[in-house]
C-alpha positions in Angstrom: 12.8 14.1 47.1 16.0 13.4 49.0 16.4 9.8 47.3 17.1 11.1 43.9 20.1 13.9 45.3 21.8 10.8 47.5 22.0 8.4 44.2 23.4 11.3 42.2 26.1 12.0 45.0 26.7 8.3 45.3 27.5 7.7 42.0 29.4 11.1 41.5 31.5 9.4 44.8 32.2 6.4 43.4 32.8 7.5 39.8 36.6 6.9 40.4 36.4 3.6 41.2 35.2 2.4 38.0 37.8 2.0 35.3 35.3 1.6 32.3 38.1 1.9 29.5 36.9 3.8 26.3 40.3 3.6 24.5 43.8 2.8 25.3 46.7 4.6 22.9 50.2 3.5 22.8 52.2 6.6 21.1 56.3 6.0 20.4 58.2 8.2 18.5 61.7 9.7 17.6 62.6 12.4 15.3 61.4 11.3 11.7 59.3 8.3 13.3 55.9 7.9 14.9 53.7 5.1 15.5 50.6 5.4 17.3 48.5 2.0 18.4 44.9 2.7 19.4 42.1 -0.1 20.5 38.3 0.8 21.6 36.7 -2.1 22.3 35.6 -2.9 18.8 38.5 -1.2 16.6 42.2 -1.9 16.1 43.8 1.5 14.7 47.3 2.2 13.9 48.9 4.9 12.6 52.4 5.3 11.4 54.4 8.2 10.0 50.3 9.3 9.0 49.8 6.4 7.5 46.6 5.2 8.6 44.6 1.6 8.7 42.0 0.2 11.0 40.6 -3.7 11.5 37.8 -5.0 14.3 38.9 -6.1 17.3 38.3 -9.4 18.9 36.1 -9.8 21.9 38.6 -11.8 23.3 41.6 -9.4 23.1 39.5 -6.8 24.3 38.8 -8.9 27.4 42.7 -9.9 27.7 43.7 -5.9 28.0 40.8 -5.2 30.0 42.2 -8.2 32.5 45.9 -6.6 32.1 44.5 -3.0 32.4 42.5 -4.3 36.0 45.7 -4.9 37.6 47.0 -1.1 36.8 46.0 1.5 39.0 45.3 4.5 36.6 45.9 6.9 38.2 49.7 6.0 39.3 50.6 6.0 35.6 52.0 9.6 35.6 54.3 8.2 38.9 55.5 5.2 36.7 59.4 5.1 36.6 61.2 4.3 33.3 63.7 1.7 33.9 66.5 3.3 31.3 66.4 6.4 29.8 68.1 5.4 26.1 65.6 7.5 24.1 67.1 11.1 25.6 70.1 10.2 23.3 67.8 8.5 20.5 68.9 4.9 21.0 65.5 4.4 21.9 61.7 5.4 20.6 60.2 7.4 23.4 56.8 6.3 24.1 53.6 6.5 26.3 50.6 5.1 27.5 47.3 7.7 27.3 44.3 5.4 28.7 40.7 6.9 28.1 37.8 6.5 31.0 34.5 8.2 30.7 35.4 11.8 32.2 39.1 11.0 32.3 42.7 10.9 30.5 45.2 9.1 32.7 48.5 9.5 30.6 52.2 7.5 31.7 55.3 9.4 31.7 57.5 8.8 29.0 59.9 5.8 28.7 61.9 3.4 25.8 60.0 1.9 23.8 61.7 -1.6 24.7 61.9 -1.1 28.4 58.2 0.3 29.5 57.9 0.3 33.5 57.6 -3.3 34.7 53.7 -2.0 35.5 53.3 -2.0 31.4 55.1 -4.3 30.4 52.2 -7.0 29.7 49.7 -4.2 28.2 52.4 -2.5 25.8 53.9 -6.0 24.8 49.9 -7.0 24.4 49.4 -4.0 22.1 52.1 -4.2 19.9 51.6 -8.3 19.2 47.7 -7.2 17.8 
């Protein structure tokens, strides 16, 4: 009887640790602009100014970002420190990261579109080049 109620607290412990990635989403916008990039594991979606259009994903980009993502601790990405703040004057797109786990939204502050936190560099430069 006790078996069953230590799995279930084991993996309820250890839940964190995974970082099974259901979606990533790269949003950047300014005022009368906004692109939003989204990947699953199957689906490429973007999304700009509401224009919409979708195309499979490879296998092997999926298992590039899920490398990239592997070296980012999750839940530091609200900590993440823009390099330059050019977007609070609109020279810049301001942009974000929102990264989608099974019970969780880990979402990055805000930073330039061209200067992510050296952290997101690789993933954002990654998602954009799909």
């Amino acid at each position: 009887m006790k078996t069953p109620f230590f799995i279930s607290l084991f993996l309820i412990a250890f839940e964190g640790f995974s970082q099974k990635i259901a979606s990533i989403t790269l949003n950047e916008s300014t005022r009368g602009f906004r692109r939003e990039i989204t990947i699953t594991e199957k689906e490429y979606v973007l999304n700009e100014n509401s224009v919409s259009s979708k195309r499979k994903l490879s296998a092997e980009d999926w298992k590039e970002i899920m490398k990239i993502c592997a070296k980012i601790k999750l839940e530091e990405l609200p900590n993440l420190k823009s390099p330059s703040k050019k977007r609070t004057n609109d020279a810049a797109l301001q942009a974000n990261i929102e990264v989608l786990t099974g019970r969780r939204k880990y979402e990055s502050s805000t930073f330039d579109h061209d200067n992510p936190p050296k952290e997101l560099v690789k993933l954002v430069n990654k998602l954009r080049n799909l």
